[in-house]
N, C-alpha and C positions, 0 to 999 in steps of 0.2 A: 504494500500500500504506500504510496507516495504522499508523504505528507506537507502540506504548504509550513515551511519554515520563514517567518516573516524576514528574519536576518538576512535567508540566502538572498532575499533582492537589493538594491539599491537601497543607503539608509532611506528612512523616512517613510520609506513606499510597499505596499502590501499588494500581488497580481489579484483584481477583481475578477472574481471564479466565473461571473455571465459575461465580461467583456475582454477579458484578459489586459488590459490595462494599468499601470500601474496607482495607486490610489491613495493618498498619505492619510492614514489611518493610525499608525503609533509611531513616537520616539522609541530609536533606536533600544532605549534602555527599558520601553517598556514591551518589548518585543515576544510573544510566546508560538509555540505551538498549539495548530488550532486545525479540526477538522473541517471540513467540507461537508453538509448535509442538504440530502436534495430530500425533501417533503412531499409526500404522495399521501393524497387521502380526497375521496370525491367533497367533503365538506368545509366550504372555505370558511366556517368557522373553527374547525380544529386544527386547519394550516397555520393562520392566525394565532392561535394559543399555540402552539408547537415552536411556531418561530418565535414569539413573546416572550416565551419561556428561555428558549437556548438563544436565544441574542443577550439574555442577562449576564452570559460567562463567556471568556474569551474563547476558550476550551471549544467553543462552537461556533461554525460560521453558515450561516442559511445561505446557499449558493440559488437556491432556485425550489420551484414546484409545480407539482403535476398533478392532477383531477382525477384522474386513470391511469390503467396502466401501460397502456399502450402510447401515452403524450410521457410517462417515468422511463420507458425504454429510448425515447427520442430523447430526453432530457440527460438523459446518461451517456448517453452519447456524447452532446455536446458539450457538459457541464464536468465530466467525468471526476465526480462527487467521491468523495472516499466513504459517507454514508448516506443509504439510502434509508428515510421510514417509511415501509410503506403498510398500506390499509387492505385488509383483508377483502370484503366487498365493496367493490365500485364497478361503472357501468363501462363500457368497453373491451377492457379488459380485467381480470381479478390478481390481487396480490400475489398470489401461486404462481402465477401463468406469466405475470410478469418479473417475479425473483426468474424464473427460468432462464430466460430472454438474457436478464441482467447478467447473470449469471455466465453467459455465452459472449457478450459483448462488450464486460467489464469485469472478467473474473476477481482482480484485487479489491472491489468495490464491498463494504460487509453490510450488508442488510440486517433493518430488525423490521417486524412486526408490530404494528400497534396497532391494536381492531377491538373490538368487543365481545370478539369469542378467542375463547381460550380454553382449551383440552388437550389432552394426551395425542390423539389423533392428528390435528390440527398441527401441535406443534414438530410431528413425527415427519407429515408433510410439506412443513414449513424447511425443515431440518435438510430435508430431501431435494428442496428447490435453493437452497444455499443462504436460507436465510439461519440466521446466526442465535438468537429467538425470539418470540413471541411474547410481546404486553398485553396485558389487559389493560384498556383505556378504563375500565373503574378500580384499578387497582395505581392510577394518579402519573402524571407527567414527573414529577421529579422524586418519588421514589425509587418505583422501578424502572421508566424506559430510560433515565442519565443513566444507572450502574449499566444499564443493558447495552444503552451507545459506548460506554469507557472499554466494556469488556466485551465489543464486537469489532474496536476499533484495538483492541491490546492483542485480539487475538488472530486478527487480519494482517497488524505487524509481523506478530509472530509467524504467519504462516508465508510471508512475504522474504522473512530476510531465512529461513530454513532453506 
């Protein structure tokens, strides 16, 4: 997984993940490492909360978002997000069907799940389509899906520099 290190560019200047441009966003000294997340979910009001939430910590950078899965496969392409959340049911295409996809045209990319259903099943098949695992959206944005993003993005490193 390649990660955006703000140091390696230019001081002052951080690459904008939808324009590739450079964009002065921190002094040199306040410089971190920070992931890339691209936001899939048919409800643009939990795109909204999702990004609200992970724009509070540097840790996180909202590169972009998708309705479907079929516009997250286009969007991964171009954005090529080191994480993808995406939503179990939406219209086009479904979470499954597009981890698959992702999966083929972004293998380093680690996906998590965040939907409203959540079972053994589910996550068996989640598991199988290369997502890393599965939230339940009543079980709250920054308890479980941050540890979920920390340890899908710890373990995409890992499997990256292996």
């Amino acid at each position: 997984m390649e990660l955006s290190f703000l140091t390696a560019v230019p001081p002052f200047l951080a690459i904008d993940c939808a324009t590739g441009h450079g964009q002065p966003l921190l002094r040199a000294s306040e410089a971190v490492l920070s992931y890339s997340i691209l936001i899939v979910d048919d409800s643009a009001l939990i795109r909204h909360s999702l990004r609200s939430c992970l724009e509070q910590s540097p840790e996180w950078r909202v590169c972009g978002e998708a309705e479907d899965g079929k516009a997250a496969v286009e969007k991964v392409k171009e954005l090529r997000p080191d994480v993808v959340i995406l939503d179990l049911q939406m219209p086009v295409m479904d979470g499954l069907a597009a981890a698959r996809q992702i999966t083929v045209v972004a293998p380093k990319t680690a996906m998590v799940m965040f939907t409203m259903h959540s079972d053994r099943q589910l996550l068996k098949a989640a598991r199988a389509a290369g997502i890393k695992d599965v939230v339940s959206k009543s079980e709250g944005i920054a308890d479980h899906l941050l540890a979920s993003l920390r340890n899908a993005c710890n373990n995409s490193g890992e499997q990256g520099a292996a």
